[in-house]
C-alpha positions in Angstrom: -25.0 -1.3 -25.1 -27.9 0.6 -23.5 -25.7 3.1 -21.4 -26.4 6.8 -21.9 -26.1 10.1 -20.0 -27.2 13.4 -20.6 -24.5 15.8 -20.7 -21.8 16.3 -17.9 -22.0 19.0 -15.6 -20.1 22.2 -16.1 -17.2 23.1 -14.9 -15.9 26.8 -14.5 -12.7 27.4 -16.4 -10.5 30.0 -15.0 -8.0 31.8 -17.1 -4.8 31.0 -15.2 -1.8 30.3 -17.3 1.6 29.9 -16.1 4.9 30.2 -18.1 7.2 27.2 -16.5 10.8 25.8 -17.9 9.8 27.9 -20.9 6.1 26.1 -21.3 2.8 27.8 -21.1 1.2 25.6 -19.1 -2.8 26.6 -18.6 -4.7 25.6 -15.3 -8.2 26.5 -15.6 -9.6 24.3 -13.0 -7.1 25.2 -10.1 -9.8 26.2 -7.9 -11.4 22.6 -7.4 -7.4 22.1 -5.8 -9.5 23.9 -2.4 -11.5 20.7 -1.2 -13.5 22.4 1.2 -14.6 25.7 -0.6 -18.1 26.0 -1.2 -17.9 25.7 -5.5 -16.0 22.4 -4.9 -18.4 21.0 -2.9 -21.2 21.7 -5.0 -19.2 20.8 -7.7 -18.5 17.5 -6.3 -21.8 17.2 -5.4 -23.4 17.6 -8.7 -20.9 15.1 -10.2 -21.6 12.4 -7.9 -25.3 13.0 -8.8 -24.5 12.7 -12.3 -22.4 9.7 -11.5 -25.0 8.0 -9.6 -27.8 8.6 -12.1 -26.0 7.1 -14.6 -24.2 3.7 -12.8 -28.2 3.7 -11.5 -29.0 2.3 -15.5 -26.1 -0.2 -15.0 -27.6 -3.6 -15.8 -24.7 -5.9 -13.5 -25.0 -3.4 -10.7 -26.7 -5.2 -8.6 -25.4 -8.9 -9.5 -22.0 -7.5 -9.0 -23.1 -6.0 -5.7 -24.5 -9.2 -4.8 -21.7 -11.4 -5.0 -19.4 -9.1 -3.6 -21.2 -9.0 -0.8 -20.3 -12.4 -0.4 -17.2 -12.3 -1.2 -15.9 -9.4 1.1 -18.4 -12.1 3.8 -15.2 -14.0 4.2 -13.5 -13.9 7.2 -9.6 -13.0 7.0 -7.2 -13.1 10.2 -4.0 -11.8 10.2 -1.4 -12.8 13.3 0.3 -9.1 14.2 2.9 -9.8 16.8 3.5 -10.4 20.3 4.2 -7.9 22.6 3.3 -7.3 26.7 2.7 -10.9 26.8 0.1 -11.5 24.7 0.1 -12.8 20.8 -2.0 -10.2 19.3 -4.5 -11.4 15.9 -6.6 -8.7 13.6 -10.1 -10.7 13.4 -12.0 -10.1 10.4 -15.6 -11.9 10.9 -16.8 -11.2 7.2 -19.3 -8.9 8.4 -18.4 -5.9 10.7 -17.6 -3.0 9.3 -14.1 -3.0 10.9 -11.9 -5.6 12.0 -11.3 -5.9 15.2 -8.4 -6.8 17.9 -8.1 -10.3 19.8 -5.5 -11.5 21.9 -4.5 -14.7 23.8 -1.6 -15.1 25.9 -0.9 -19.0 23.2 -1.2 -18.4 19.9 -3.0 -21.3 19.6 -6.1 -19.9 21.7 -6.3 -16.9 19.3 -8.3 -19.3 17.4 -9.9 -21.4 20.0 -10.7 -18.7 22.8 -9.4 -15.0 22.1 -10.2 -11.6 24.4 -11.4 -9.0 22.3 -9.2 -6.1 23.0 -10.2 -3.3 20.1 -13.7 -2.9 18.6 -13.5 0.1 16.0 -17.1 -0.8 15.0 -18.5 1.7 17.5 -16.4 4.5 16.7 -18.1 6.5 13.9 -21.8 6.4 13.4 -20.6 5.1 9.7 -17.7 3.2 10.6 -15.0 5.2 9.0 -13.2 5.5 11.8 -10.5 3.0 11.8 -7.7 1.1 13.4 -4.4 1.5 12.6 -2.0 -0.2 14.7 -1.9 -1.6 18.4 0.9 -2.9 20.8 0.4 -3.5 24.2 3.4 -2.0 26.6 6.4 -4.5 27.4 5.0 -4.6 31.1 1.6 -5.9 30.0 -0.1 -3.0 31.5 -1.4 -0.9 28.6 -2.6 -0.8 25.8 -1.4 1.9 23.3 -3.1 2.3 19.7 -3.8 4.7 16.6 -6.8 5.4 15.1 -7.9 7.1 12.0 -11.1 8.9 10.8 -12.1 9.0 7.5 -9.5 7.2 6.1 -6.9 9.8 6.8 -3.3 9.2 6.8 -3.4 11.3 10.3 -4.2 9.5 13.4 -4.7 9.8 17.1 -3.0 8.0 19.6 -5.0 6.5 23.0 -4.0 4.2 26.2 -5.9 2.3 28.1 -4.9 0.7 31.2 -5.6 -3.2 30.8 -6.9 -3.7 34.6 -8.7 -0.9 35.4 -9.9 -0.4 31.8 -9.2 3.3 32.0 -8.6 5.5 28.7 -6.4 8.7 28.3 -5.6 10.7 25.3 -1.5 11.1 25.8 -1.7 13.6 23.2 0.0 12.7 20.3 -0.9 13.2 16.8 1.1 11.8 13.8 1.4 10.2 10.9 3.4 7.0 9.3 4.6 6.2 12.8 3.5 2.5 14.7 3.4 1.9 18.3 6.8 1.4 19.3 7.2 1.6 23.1 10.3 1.7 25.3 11.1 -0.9 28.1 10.3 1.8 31.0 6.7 0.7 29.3 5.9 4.2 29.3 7.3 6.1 26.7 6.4 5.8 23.1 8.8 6.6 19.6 7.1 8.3 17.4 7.1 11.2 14.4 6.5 14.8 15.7 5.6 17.4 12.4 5.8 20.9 13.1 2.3 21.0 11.5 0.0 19.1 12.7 -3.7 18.6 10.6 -5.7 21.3 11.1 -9.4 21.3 10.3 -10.0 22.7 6.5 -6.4 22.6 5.6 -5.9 19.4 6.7 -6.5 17.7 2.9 -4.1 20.2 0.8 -1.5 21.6 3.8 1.8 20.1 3.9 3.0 18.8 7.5 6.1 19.5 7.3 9.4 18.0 7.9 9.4 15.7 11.5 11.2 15.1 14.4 11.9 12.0 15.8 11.2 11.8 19.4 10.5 10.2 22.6 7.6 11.1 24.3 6.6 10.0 28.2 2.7 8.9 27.7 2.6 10.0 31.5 3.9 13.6 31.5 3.9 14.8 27.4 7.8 14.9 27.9 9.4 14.9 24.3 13.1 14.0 24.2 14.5 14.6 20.8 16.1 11.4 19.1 16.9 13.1 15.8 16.1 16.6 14.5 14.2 17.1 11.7 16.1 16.1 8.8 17.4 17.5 4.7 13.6 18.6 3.6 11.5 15.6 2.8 13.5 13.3 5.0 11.1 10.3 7.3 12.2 8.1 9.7 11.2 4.7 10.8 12.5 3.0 13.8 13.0 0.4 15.7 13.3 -0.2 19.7 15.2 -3.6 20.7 15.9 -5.2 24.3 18.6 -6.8 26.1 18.0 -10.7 27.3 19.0 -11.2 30.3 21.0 -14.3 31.8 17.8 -15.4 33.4 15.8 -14.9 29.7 14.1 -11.9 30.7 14.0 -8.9 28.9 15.9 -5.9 30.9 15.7 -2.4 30.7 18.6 -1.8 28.0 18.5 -2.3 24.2 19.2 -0.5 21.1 17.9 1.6 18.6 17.9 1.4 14.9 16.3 4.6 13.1 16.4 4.9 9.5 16.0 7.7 7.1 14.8 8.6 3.7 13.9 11.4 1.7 10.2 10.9 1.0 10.0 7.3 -0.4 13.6 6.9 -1.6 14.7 3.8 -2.2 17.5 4.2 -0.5 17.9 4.9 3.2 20.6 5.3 6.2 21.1 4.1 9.5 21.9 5.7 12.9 22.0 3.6 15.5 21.6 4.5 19.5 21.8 2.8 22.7 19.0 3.3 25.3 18.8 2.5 28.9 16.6 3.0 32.4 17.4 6.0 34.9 14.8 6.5 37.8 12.6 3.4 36.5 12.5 5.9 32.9 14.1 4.9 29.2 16.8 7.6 28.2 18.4 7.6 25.2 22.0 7.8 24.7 23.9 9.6 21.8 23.5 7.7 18.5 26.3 7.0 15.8 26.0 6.4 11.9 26.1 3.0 10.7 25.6 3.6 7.2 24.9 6.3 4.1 21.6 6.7 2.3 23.8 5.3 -0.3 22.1 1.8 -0.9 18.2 0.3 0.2 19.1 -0.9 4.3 15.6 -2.9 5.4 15.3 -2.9 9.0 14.6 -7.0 9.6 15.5 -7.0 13.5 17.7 -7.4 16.1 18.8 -10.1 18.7 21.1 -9.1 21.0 23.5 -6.3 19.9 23.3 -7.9 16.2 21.4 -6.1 14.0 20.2 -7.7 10.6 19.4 -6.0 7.4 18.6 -6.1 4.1 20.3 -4.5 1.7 20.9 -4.2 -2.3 24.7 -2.5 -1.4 26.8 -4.9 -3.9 23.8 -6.3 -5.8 20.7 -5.4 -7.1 18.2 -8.7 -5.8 19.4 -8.1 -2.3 21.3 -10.3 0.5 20.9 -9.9 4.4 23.6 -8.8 6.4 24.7 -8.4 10.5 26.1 -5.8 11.9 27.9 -5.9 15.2 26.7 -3.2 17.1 28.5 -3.5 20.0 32.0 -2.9 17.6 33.6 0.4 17.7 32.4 0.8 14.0 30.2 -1.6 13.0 30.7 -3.5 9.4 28.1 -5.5 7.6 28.9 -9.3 7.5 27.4 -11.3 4.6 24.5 -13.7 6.3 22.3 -14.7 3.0 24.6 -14.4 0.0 22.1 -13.1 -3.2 21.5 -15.3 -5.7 19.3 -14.5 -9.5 16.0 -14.4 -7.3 15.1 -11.1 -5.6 15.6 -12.0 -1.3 12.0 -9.6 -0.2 11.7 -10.2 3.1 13.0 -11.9 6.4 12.2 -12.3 9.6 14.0 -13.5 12.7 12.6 -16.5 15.3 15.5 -17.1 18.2 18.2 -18.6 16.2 16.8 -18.9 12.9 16.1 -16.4 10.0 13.3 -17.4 7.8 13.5 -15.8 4.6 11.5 -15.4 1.1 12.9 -15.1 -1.9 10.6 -14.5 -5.5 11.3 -16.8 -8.1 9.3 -15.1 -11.4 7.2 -13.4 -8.7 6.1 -16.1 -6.8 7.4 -16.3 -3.1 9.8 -19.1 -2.0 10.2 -19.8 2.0 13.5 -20.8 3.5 14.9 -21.4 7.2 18.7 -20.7 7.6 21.0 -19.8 10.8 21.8 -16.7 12.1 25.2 -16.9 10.7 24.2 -18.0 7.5 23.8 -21.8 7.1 20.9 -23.4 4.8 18.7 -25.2 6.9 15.7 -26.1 4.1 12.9 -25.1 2.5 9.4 -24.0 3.7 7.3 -26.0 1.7 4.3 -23.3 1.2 2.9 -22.6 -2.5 0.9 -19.2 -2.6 0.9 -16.3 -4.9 2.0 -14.2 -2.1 3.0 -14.6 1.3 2.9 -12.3 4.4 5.6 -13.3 7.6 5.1 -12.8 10.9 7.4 -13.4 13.7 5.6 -13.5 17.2 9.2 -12.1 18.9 12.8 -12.8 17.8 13.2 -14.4 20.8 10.8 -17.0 20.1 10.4 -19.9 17.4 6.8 -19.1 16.3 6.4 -17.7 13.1 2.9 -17.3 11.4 2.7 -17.6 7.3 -0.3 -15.4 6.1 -0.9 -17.3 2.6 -3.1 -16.1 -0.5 -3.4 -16.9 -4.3 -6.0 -16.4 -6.7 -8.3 -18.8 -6.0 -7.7 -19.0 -2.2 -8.3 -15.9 0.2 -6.3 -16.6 3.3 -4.2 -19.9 4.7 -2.1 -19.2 7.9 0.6 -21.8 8.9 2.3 -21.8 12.0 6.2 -22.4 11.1 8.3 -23.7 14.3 11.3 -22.2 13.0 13.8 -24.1 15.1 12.7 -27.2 14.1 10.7 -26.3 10.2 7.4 -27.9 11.4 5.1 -26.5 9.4 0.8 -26.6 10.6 -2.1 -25.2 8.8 -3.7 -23.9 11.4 -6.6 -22.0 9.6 -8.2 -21.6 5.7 -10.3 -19.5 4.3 -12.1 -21.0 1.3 -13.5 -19.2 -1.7 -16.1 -21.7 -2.4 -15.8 -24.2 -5.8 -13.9 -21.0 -7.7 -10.9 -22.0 -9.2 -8.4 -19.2 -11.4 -6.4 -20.5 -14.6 -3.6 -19.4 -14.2 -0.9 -19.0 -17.3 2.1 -16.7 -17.0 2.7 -15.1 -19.9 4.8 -11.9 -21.6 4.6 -9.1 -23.9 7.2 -7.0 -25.4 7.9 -3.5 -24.0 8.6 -0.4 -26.6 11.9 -1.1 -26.1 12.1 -4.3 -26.4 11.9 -5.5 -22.8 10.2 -8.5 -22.0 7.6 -7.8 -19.1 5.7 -10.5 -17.8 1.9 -10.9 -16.8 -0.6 -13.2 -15.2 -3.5 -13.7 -17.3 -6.7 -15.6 -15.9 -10.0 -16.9 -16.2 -12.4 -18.8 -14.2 -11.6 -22.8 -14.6 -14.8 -23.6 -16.0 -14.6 -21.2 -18.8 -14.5 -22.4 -21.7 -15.1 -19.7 -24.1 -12.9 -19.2 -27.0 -11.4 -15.9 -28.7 -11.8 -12.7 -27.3 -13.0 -11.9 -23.5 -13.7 -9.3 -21.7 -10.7 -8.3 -19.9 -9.2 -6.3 -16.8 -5.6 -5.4 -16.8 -3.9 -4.4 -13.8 -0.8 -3.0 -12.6 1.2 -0.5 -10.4 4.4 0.0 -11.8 6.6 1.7 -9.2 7.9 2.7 -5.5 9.6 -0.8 -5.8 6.3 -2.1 -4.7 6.0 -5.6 -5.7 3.1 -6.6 -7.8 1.8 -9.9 -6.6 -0.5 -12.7 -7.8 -2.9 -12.8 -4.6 -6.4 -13.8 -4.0 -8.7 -10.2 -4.8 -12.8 -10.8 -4.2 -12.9 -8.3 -7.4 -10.7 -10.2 -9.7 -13.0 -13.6 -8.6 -16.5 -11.8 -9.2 -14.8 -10.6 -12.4 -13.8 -13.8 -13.3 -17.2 -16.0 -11.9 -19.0 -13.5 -14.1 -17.1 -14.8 -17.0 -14.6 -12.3 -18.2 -10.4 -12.0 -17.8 -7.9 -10.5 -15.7 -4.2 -9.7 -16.6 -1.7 -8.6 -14.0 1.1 -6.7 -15.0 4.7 -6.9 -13.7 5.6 -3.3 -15.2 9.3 -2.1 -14.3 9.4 0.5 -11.5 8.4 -2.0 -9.3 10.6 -4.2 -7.1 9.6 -8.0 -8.8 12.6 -8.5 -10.0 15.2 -6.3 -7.9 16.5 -2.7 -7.6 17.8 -2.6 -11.5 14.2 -3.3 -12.5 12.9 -0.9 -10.5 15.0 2.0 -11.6 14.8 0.8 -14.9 10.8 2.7 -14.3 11.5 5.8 -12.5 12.5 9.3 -13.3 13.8 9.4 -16.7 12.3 5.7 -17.2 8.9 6.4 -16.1 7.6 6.4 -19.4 8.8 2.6 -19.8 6.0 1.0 -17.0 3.2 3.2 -19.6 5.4 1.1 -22.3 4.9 -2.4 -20.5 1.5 -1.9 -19.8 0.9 -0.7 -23.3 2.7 -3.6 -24.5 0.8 -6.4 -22.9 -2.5 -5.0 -24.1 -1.3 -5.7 -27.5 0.1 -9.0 -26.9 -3.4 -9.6 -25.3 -5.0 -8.6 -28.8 -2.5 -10.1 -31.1 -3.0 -13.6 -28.9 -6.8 -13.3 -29.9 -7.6 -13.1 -25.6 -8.8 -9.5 -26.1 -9.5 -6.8 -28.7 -10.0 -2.9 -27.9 -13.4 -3.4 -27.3 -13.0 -6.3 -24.6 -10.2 -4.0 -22.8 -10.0 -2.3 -19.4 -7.2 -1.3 -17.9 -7.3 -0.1 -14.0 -4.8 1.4 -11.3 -4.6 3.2 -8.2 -2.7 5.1 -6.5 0.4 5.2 -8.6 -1.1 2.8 -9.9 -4.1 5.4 -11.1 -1.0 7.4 -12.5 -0.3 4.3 -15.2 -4.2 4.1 -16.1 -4.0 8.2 -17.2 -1.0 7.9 -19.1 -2.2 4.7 -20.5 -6.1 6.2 -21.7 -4.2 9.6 -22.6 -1.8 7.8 -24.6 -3.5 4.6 -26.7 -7.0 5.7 -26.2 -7.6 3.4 -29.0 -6.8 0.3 -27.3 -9.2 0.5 -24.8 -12.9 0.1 -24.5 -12.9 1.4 -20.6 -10.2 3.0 -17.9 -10.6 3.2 -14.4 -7.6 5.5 -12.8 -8.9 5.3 -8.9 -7.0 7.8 -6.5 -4.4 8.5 -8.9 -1.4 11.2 -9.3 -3.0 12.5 -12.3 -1.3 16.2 -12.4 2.5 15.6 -12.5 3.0 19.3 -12.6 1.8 20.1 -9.4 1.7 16.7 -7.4 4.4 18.3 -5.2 2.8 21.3 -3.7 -0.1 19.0 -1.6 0.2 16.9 1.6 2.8 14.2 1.5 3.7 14.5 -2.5 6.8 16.2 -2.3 8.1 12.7 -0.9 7.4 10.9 -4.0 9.8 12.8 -6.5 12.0 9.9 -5.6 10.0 8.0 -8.3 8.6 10.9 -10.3 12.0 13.8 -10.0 10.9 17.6 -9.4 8.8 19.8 -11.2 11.1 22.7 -10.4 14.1 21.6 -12.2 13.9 22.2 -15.6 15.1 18.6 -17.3 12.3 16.6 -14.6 10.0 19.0 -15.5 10.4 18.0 -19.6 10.1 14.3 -18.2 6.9 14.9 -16.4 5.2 17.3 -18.8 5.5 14.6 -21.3 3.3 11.6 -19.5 1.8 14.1 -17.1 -2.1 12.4 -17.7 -3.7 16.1 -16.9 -1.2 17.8 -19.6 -1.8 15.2 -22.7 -5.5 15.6 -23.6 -6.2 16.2 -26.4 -9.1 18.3 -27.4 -11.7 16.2 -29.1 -10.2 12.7 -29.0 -12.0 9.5 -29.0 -11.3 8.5 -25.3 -12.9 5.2 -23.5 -15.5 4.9 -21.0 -13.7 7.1 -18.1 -14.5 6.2 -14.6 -12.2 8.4 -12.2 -12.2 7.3 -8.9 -11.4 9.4 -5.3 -12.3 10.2 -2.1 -13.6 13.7 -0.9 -11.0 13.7 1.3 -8.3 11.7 0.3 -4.9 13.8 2.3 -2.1 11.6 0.4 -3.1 11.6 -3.4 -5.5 14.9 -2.7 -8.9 14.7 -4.6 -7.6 17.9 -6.8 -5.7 15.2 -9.3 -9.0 13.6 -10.1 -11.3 16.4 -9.8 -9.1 18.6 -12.7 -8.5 15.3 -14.8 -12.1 14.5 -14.7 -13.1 18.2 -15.5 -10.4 18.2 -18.6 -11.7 14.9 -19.8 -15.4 15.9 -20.0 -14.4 18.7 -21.9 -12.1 17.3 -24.2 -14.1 13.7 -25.0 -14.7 13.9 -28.6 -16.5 10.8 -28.6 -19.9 9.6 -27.2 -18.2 7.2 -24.6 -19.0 8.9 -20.5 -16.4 10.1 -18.7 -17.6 10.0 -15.0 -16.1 10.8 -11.5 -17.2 8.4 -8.5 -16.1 10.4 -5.4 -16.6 8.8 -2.1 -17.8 10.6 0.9 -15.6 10.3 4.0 -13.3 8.1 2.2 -9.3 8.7 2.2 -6.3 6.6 0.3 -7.9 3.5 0.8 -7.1 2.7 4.1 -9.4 1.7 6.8 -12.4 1.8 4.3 -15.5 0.5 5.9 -16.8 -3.3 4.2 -19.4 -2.0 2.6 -17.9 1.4 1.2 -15.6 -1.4 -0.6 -18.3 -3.9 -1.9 -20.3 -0.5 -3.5 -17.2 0.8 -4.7 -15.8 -2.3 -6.2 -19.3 -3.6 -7.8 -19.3 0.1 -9.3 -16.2 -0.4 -11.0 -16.9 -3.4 -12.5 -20.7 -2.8 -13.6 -18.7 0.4 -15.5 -16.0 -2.0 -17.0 -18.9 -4.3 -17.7 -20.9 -2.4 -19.8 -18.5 -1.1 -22.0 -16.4 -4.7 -22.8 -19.5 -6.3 -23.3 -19.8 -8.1 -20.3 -23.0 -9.9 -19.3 -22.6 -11.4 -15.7 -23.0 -15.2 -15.6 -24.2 -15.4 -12.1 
């Protein structure tokens, strides 16, 4: 290994100390929490010279680059919805910096002869400006849709009016809300804080707690739906209409808002009816359909039935009706559960097509409205994404991806189960082994992983070796196709995917079984398979990498903090890295669902004790470090990784770097432009590379 670097830059160390729950807690580097001041930018920026210098020497830098270039090349369509007349597609060419939005008024001429509707390309000078949603207006008039610049979690709403072409701001500003317009094909539902971003503040501030309104594109009328809510509650909803007897669509519908505190995993329902006056959509008063007692997934609604998803009565889940035309609506059992978690559904006129995951791998099925089994969707993929055009209609599109193939979409005729591959994206003559394996958890849980290598390798004993996971939110960790994972693997080294608890593989049970008190177990699992990975003779600490973002960048700091010594590199990338504090910024108060709240006193022991910034340890051996972030990140705010990376550099007691890589113009992820994510992904495995002994085979 040839890597080196002179010493890291300094970092001022203040002398705040807090006394909390009885625990000194010091903070020395709380000033790098203000993004925008003049010492964190010059801070920042004489890190990312540092940074660049050094991943400069890197040896697979460019090979990497190179192949990811190619990789992130192939083109990806996803099928959105269809809405205003139109089936609406997200193109993907392979090369643009942005995808960009087609339309046809048959699906099928989304592939053979689309209109391009939305070109974010021309945006922003450095494409960072991005799309985030788009629905055209039940009318077929306009087009509404919501943009974000530099990846930020804020957007901007605009309409354009499809005939004349015209644009208008209407005016709204929001977050975490779609495009969900009203029959009167004027007025949009959407999320109203009290604060909205504002310039310098905008990484850091809070927004406060939102309305749910109804706002008239035409005027700037708001009509309040639901007030703002308990502190930290969200809502999400969903706008139905009537069929008429001729099969039109009328002016009446329902509907269905549900509401969460932060990222809960469980949620309620209120339900209202809405209606036309004067040619305009008024709402009527709404009544409560069920208790944030239990998870209630929104699936759809057909008429006045309203399906949803629930883990009420068992932990994997069943789908249920409700009549909402009753006087109190009840659930009625429609998909009973069964051992396998039920994920997802969606509804296509009379049929519900449903997926179930059987040991993490997705299984498609057709039944009846009311219930009956009407077969099997005979799709194999490591993870599957539905989309029904309209419940009104039988088309619906399966988005289809595995390790070794980027994107297959099928077109499902759910009336009558013909299936049609109708497009394939191909990842050239690479082809993942896949073995499914497990390890055993501190406490004697049995988690189970993915591990794989490239077909053609042969090699025996150890290899150099990724391992990934997330480990909460009840997100479910899936075996799909990643071009990092394949360069990784092409290159000759091994990837192992973790199914840690605290997500939501195998139902609600295995998620709690990883939050608040549990927290430390998805640390555990992932712990646990990188010494099943070394006692199998795949990996020893010196061919180990273990990686993570978001939450995700949460398990890669416990994990380095914790077993330093079983890892030869870690890459935590936008990670919740300060688990005292994670509450006081942006959008964090609404995870202490998963995480609990600093400011009680027993959460507060939980936290302290995995909290990555709180447990290092003053001249230990720690691995190769590369903390990812972006300058501007507003969800996970830069401050986690800036302080994490500052404490780390001071505390390394070894000669492995610890490095920050802090992306200009870059928020949570989203919207990233195609090549911020090839540089950024060739980066990270160049780091890995060099310190598991990895010498690129292409």
């Amino acid at each position: 290994m040839s890597f080196t670097t002179g010493p890291a830059p300094q970092t001022r160390r203040d002398d705040v100390v807090e006394t909390l729950h009885g625990h000194t807690i010091e903070d020395p580097y709380r000033w790098l929490e203000d993004a925008d001041s003049p010492e964190t930018v010059d801070w920042v920026d004489r890190q990312r010279s540092f940074t660049e210098e050094a991943l400069g020497t890197l040896s697979a830098r460019e090979s990497f680059r190179a192949r990811l270039t190619e990789l992130y090349s192939l083109p990806v369509d996803i099928i959105a919805k269809h809405c205003g007349g139109r089936y609406l597609m997200w193109h993907d060419d392979g090369h643009a910096a942005q995808p960009v939005v087609q339309a046809a008024e048959n699906w099928r001429d989304l592939f053979d002869n689309p209109t391009t509707l939305l070109d974010p390309n021309g945006w922003s000078k450095d494409g960072t400006t991005s799309l985030q949603t788009a629905a055209i207006s039940p009318d077929g008039s306009t087009l509404a849709w919501a943009s974000s610049a530099a990846g930020s979690d804020w957007t901007s709403f605009t309409l354009r009016d499809l005939d004349s072409g015209q644009e208008r701001d209407p005016g709204i500003r929001t977050k975490f809300s779609g495009v969900i317009w009203f029959p009167d094909s004027v007025s949009l539902l959407v999320l109203d804080f009290p604060d909205k971003e504002t310039g310098e503040t905008a990484v850091t501030k809070a927004a406060g707690d939102p309305r749910l309104v109804m706002v008239r594109t035409d005027t700037g009328e708001q009509t309040e739906v639901l007030p703002a809510g308990p502190e930290g509650t969200l809502y999400w909803g969903e706008v139905s209409h009537d069929i008429g007897e001729d099969g039109e669509r009328t002016g009446d519908g329902w509907i269905v808002v549900s509401d969460a505190i932060g990222t809960s995993h469980d949620n309620g329902l209120t339900v209202f009816r809405h209606h036309l006056e004067d040619g305009h959509s008024v709402v009527d008063e709404g009544r409560r359909i069920a208790e944030a007692d239990a998870a209630h997934e929104i699936i759809g609604i057909v008429g006045s039935t309203l399906f949803i998803l629930t883990d009420d009565t068992t932990p994997t889940y069943r789908l249920v009706s409700f009549d909402l035309s009753a006087e109190k609506p009840t659930p009625t059992e429609v998909i009973a559960s069964t051992e396998h978690p039920l994920s997802t559904a969606v509804l296509a006129e009379d049929v519900v097509v449903a997926v179930h995951m059987v040991d993490v791998s997705p299984r498609i099925s057709r039944w009846s409205n009311s219930g009956k089994f009407l077969g099997d969707v005979d799709v194999e993929a490591g993870a599957v994404l539905l989309t029904a055009a309209d419940e009104h209609q039988p088309d619906v599109f399966i988005h289809a991806t595995g390790p070794s193939s980027p994107n297959i979409i099928y077109h499902l005729d759910a009336t009558t189960g013909r299936l049609e591959k109708v497009q394939s994206t191909e990842s050239g003559q690479f082809c993942a082994r896949v073995e499914r394996r497990h390890a055993t958890s501190a406490d004697g849980t049995q988690v189970p992983y993915w591990y794989m290598r490239d077909e053609t390798n042969d090699a025996t004993g150890p290899l150099p070796t990724i391992v990934y996971g997330y480990g909460g939110f009840d997100v479910t960790t899936t075996n799909t196709h990643s071009p990092l994972w394949q360069a990784w693997m092409e290159a000759g080294g091994a990837v192992a995917i973790v199914n840690a608890r605290g997500g939501g593989e195998f139902g609600a049970q295995w998620y709690r079984g990883g939050i608040l008190d549990n927290k430390q177990h998805v640390f555990d699992d992932h712990i646990g398979v990188l010494l099943a990975l070394i006692d199998a003779g795949l990996a020893t600490p010196d061919t180990l990498a273990i990686t993570g973002g978001s939450n995700g960048g949460l398990m890669a700091g416990a994990v380095l903090t914790q077993r330093p010594d079983l890892l030869a590199a870690a890459v935590p990338e936008v990670g919740v890295l300060d688990l005292l504090r994670f509450h006081k910024f942006s959008s964090g108060a609404a995870w202490m669902s998963d995480y609990g709240n600093p400011d009680d006193a027993h959460d507060f022991e939980v936290e302290l004790a995995y909290s990555p910034l709180h447990n290092v340890v003053e001249g230990r051996h720690y691995p190769a470090t590369l903390v990812m972030t972006g300058d501007h990140d507003d969800r996970v705010v830069p401050a986690h990784s800036h302080k994490f990376t500052a404490t780390l550099q001071r505390a390394q007691g070894g000669d492995a770097p610890i490095l920050t890589r802090i992306d200009r113009s870059v928020g949570h992820g989203a919207g990233r432009p195609r090549a911020s994510r090839v540089n950024a992904a060739a980066d990270k495995l160049a780091f890995i590379a060099e310190f598991t002994g990895l010498t690129p085979q292409f």
